[in-house]
C-alpha positions in Angstrom: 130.9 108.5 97.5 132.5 112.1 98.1 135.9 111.7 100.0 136.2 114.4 102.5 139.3 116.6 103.9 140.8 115.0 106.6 141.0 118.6 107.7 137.3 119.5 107.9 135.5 119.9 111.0 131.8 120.9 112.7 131.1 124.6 113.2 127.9 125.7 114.2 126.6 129.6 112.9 123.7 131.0 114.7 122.6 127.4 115.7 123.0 125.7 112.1 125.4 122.8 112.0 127.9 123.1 108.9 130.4 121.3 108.1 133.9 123.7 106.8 136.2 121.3 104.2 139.2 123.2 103.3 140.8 123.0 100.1 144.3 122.0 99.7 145.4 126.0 99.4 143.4 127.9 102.0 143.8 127.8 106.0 140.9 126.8 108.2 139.8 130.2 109.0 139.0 131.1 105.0 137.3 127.6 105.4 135.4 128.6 107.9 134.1 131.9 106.6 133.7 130.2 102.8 131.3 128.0 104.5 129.3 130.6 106.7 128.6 132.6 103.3 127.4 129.7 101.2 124.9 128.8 104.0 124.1 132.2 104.6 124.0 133.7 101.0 126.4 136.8 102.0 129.9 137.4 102.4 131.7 137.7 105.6 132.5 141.0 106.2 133.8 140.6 109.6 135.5 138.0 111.7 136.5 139.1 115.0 139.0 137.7 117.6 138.8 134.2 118.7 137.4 133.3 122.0 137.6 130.0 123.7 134.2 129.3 125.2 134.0 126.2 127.6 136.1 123.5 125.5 134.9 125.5 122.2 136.2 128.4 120.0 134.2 130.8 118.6 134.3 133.9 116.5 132.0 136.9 116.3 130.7 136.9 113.0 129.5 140.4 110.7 128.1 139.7 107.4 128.0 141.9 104.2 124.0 142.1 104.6 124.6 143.2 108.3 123.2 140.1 109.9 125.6 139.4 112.9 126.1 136.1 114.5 128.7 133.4 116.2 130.5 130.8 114.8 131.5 127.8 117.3 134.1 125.2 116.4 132.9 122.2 117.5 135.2 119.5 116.8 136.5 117.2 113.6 133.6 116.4 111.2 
């Protein structure tokens, strides 16, 4: 069985659930965006200003390939 961070939490890109597991030397946000571009098979080249939504946070999202999305914190994982 794979332990997992007690740091890692739900975020949903473009209406895919992922799960973000930060290592022990990088913050949530670099988490976060690691995530977004293994699932989507592109960098992130942009991450704009959070924005609380509701009882959610979520970014604007730019990748490399120029596909533009939202992120959405959704809780612990």
């Amino acid at each position: 069985m794979v332990l997992q961070s007690s740091l890692a939490f739900r975020l949903n890109f473009n209406g895919t659930p992922l799960i973000a597991a930060p290592s022990e030397n990088e913050s949530l946000h670099e988490a976060m965006t690691r995530t977004i571009a293994q699932h989507a098979g592109s960098e992130v080249s942009d991450c704009g200003r959070c924005k609380k939504t509701g009882e959610h946070y979520s970014y604007p999202i730019t990748l490399a390939n120029g596909i533009k999305g939202r992120a959405i914190v959704e809780g612990n994982a």
